[in-house]
C-alpha positions as CSV (number, residue, x, y, z in Angstrom):
1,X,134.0,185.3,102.9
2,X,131.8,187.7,101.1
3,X,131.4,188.0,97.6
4,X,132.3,191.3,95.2
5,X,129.8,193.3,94.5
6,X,128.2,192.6,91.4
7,X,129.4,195.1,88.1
8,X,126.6,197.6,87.1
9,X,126.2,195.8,84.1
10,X,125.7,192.5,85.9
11,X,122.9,193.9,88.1
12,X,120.9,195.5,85.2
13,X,121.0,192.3,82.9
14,X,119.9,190.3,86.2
15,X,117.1,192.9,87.0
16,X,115.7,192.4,83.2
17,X,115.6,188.5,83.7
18,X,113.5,189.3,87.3
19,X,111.2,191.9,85.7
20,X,110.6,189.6,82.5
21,X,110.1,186.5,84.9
22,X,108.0,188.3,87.2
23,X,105.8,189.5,84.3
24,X,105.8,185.9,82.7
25,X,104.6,184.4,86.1
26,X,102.0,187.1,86.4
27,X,100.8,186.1,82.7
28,X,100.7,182.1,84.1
29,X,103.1,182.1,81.3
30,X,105.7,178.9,82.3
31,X,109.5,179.6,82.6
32,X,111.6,178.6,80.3
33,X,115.5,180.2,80.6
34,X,115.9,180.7,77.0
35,X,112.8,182.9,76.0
36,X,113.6,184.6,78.8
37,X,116.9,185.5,77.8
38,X,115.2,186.5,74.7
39,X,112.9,188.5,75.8
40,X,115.4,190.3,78.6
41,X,117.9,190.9,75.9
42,X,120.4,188.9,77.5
43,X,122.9,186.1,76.3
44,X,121.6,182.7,77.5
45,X,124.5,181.8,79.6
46,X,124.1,185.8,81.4
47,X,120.3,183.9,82.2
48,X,121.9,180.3,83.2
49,X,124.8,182.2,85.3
50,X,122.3,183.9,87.3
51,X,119.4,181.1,87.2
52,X,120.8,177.8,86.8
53,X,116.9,176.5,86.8
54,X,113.4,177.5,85.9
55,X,112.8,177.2,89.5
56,X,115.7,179.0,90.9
57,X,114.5,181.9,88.9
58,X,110.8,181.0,90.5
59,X,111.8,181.4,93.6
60,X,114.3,184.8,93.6
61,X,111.2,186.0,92.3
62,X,109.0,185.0,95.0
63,X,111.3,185.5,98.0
64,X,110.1,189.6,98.7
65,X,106.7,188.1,99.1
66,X,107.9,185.6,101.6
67,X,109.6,187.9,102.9
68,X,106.5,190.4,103.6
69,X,104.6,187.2,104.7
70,X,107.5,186.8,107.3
71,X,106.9,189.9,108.3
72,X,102.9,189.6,108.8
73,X,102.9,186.5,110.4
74,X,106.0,188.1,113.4
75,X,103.1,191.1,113.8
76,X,100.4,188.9,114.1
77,X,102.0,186.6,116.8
78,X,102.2,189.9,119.1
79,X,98.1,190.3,118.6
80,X,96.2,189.5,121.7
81,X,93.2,187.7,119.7
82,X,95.0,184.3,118.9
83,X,91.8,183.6,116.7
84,X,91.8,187.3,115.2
85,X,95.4,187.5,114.6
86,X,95.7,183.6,112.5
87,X,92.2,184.6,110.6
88,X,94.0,188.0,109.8
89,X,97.3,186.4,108.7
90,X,95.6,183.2,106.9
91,X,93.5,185.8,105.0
92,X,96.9,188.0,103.9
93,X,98.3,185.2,102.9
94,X,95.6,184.0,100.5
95,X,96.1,187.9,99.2
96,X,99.6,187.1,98.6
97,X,98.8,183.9,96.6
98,X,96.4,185.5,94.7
99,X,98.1,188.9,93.4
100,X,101.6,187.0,93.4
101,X,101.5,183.8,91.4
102,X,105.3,182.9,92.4
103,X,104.3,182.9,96.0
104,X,101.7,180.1,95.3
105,X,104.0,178.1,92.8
106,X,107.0,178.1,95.1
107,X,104.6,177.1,98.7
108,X,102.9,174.3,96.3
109,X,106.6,173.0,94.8
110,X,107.5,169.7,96.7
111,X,110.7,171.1,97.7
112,X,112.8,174.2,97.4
113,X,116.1,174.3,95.4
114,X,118.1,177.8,97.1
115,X,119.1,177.3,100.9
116,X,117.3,181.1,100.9
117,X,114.0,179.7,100.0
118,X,114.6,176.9,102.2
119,X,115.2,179.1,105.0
120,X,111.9,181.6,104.4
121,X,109.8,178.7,103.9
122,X,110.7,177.3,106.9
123,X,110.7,180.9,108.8
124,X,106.9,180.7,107.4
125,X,105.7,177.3,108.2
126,X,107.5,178.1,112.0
127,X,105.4,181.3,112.6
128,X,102.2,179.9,111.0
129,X,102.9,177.1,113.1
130,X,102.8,179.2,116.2
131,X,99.9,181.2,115.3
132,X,97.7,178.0,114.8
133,X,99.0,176.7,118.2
134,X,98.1,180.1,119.8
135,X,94.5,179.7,118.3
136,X,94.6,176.1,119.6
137,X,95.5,176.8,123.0
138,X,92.5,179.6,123.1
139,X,90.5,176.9,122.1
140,X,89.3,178.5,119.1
141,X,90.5,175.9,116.5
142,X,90.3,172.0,116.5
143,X,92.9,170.5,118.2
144,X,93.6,168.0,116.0
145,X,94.5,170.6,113.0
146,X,98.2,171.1,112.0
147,X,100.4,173.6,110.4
148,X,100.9,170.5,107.5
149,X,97.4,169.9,107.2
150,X,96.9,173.7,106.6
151,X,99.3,175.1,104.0
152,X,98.0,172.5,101.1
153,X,94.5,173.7,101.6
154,X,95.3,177.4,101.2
155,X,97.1,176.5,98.1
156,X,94.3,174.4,97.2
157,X,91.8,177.7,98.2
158,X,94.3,179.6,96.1
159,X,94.3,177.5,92.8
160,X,90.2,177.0,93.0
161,X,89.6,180.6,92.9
162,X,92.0,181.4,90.5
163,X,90.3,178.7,88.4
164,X,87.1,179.9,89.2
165,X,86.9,183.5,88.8
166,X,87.8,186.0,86.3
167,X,89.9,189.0,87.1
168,X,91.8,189.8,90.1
169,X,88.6,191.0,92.1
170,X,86.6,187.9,91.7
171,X,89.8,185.6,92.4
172,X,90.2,187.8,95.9
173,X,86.3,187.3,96.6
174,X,86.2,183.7,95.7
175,X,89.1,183.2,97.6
176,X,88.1,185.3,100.8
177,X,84.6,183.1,100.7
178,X,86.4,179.7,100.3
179,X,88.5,181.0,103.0
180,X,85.7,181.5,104.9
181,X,84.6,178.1,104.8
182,X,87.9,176.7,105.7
183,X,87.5,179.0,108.9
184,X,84.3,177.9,109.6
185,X,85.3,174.2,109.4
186,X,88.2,175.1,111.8
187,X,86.8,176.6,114.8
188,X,86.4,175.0,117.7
């Protein structure tokens, strides 16, 4: 059964809650459903009616950048360089972490609450997954590495340079060098 399609109205008010999210997570500002009703210009119930949590609202606001991420990791799994192609995608997705904060929120959250999130993150963590494997079967990465082992360290890269740097150009070179380390630590 599919659902109606949302009144014009509707999809403006819901729009205002994404932009004012998005520009509250950008800010590190946390997310709390009544100021952003407030600040949308929306009835509270509108905001609970659309976002029944903090972290529902987290993660609609994250899910085009999974979905991109998706996307980069499927084009780097048809690269012939295993080691170039999980480099390249490890080093877009530290890009993604550090211009979109939701990204990094939602991939450090011990578990997802929408079956869409659900289903990116684990889209993700498969492809990742593969390209890691690919690397390993080269032999250009320790055997012993996983997927699991992975992902909290490129948070962890993520949240160090964001820490450690000012402005978005420092966080992407802080990031890229702590990266680099990673790398360097991984190779086999």
């Amino acid at each position: 059964m599919t659902s109606a399609p949302m009144r014009k109205d509707a999809a403006r008010n819901r729009q205002r809650i994404l932009d004012v999210a998005r520009r509250l997570i950008d800010e590190g500002t946390p997310l709390l459903l009544n100021d952003i009703a407030r600040l949308a210009g929306v009835g509270v119930a509108t905001t609970y009616r659309n976002f029944p949590t903090s972290e529902a609202l987290m993660e609609t606001v994250a899910t085009p950048g999974l979905e991109v991420l998706i996307t980069r990791a499927e084009r780097a799994l048809t690269e012939e360089d295993p080691w170039g192609a999980l480099t390249g995608f490890l080093d877009i997705t530290l890009e993604a972490q550090l211009t979109d904060p939701s990204i990094t929120l939602v991939r450090a959250a011990p578990e997802c609450v929408l079956p869409r999130t659900e289903e990116l993150t684990a889209a993700l963590d498969a492809l990742a997954g593969r390209l890691l494997e690919r690397a390993q079967a080269a032999g250009s990465v320790q055997g012993a590495v996983t997927w699991d082992d992975l992902l909290p360290l490129m948070c962890g890269i993520a949240f160090a340079a964001g820490v450690h740097a000012r402005g978005q150009e420092e966080r992407l070179d802080s990031g890229r060098r702590y990266l680099g380390v990673m790398l360097r630590g991984l190779r086999g």
